[in-house]
C-alpha positions in Angstrom: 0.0 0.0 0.0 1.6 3.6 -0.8 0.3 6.6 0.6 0.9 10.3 0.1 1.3 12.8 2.8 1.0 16.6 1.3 2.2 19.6 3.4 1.1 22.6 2.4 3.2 25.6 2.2 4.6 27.9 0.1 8.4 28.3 -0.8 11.1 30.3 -0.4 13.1 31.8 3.0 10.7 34.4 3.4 8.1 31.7 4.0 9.7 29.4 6.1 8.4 30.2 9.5 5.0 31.5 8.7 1.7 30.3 9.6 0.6 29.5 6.5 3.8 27.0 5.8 2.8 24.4 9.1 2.1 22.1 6.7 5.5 22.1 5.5 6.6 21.7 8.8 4.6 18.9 9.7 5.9 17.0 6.7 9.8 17.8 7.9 8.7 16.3 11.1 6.8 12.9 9.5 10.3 13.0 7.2 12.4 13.1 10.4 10.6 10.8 12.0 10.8 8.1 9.0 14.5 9.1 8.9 14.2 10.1 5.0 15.3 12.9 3.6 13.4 14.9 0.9 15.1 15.4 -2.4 14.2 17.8 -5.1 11.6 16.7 -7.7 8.6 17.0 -9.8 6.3 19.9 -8.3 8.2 19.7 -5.0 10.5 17.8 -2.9 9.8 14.3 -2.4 10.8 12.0 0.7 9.9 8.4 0.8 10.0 5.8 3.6 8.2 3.0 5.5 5.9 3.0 8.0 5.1 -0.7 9.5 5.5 -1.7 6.0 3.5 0.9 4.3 5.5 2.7 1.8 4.6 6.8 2.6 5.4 9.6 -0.1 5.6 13.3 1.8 5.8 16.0 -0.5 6.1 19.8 0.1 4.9 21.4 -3.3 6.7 24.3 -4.6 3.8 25.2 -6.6 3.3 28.0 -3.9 0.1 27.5 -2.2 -2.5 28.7 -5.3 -1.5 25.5 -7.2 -1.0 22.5 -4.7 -3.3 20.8 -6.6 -1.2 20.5 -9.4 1.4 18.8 -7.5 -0.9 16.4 -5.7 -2.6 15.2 -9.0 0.3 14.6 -10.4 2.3 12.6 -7.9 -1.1 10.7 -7.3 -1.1 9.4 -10.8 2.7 9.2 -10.8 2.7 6.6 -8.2 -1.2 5.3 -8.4 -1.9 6.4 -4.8 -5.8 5.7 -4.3 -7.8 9.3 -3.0 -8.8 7.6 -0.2 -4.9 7.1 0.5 -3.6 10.6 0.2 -3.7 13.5 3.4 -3.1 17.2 2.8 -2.3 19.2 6.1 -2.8 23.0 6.3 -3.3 25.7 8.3 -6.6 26.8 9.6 -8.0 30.0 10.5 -11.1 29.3 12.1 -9.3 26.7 14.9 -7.7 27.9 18.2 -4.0 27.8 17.7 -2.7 24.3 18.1 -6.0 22.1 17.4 -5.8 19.4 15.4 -9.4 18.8 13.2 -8.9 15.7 10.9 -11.7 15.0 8.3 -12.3 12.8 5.4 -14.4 15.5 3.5 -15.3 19.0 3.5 -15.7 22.5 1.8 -12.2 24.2 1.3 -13.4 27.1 3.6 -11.8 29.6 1.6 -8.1 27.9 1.7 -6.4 28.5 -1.6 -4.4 25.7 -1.1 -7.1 23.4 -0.5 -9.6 25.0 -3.3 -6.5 24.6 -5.7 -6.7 20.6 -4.1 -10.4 20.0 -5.0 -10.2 21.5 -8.4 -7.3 19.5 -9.7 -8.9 16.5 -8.5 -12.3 17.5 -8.9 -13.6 16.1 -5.3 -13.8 17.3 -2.0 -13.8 13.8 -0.5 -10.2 13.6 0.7 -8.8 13.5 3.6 -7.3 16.7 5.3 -5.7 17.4 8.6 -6.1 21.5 9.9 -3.6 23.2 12.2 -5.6 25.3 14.1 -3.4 29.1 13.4 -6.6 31.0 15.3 -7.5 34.5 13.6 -6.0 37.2 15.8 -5.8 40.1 13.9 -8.1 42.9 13.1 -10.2 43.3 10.0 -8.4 43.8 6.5 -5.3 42.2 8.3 -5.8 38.5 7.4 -3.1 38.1 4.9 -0.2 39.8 6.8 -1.0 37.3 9.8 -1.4 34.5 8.0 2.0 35.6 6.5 3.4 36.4 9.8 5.4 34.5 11.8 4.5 32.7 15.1 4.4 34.8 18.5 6.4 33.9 21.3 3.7 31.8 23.2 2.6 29.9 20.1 6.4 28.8 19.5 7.4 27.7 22.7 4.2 25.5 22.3 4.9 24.9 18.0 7.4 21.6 18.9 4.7 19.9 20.6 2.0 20.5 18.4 3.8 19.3 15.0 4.9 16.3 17.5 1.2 15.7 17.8 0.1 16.8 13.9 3.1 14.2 12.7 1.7 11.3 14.9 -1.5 11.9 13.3 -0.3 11.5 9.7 1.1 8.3 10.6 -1.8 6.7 12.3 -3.7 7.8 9.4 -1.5 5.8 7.3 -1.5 2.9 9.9 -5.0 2.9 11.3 -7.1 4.8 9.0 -8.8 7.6 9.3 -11.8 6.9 11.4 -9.5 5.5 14.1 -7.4 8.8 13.4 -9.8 11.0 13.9 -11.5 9.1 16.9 -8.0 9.3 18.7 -6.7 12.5 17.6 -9.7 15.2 16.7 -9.6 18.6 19.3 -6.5 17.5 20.3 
């Protein structure tokens, strides 16, 4: 069974520590984890492992954020990884900072990255797992925050939470997602 893990971020430095690239760093800590390194590829960089004998693809697209889809079409086809087998993690701005909401389907509730996802692949019904980022900044100021970096308190606490996003992805892949979501959901 192969699965694919998708990260969502955008690339380049001045990205890197933003809220809208957790997704990246979630997939560096899955990668880490596997002890697999990602290498530059098609629509992204690429690491592959095993997990209790499942062979897992994580890719961070550098499609920047509007076009994720593109990447995750493509490596789904690439390797024939079944919908049902494929998990995109992002950021989310309607969560308290730190919660973890996994779900098999939804609406892309005005994520680029995730409307990109749904119209490359023309369905809703995948799996996604959102890192809560909360929504603490005043009106007209969404894109700078989301484009900001973390605040003090939310990086002392950052370490754990990708601990716990990372361990989700995995279980996913191990246990499915109803067990998943049953285990980790508002945590």
């Amino acid at each position: 069974m192969k699965y694919l893990i998708v990260g969502l971020g955008n690339k380049g430095p001045e990205y890197e520590n933003t809220r809208h690239n957790i997704g990246f760093k979630v997939a560096e800590k899955i990668a880490d984890t596997l002890d697999v390194s990602f290498n530059t590829t098609n629509f992204g960089w690429m690491a592959e492992g095993k997990y209790k004998g499942r062979k897992v693809f994580v890719l961070k697209p550098d499609t920047y954020m509007n076009l994720s889809g593109n990447a995750v079409k493509f490596w789904m086809q690439k390797e024939n990884i079944p919908l049902e087998n494929v998990m995109i993690v992002t950021d989310d701005l309607a969560l308290p900072f730190g919660t973890l909401r996994m779900k098999m389907k939804g609406s892309d509730a005005g994520h680029n990255g995730l409307k990109s996802v749904h119209q490359s692949l023309n369905t809703q019904n995948y799996a996604r797992l959102r890192f809560g980022i909360s929504a603490e900044f005043s009106e007209g100021r969404q894109v700078d925050y989301v484009l900001g970096t973390w605040n003090e308190e939310e990086t002392s606490k950052l370490g754990e939470r990708i601990e716990k996003f990372s361990k989700a992805c995995l279980s996913f892949v191990f246990a499915g997602i109803g067990n998943t979501m049953s285990a980790f959901n508002g945590k």
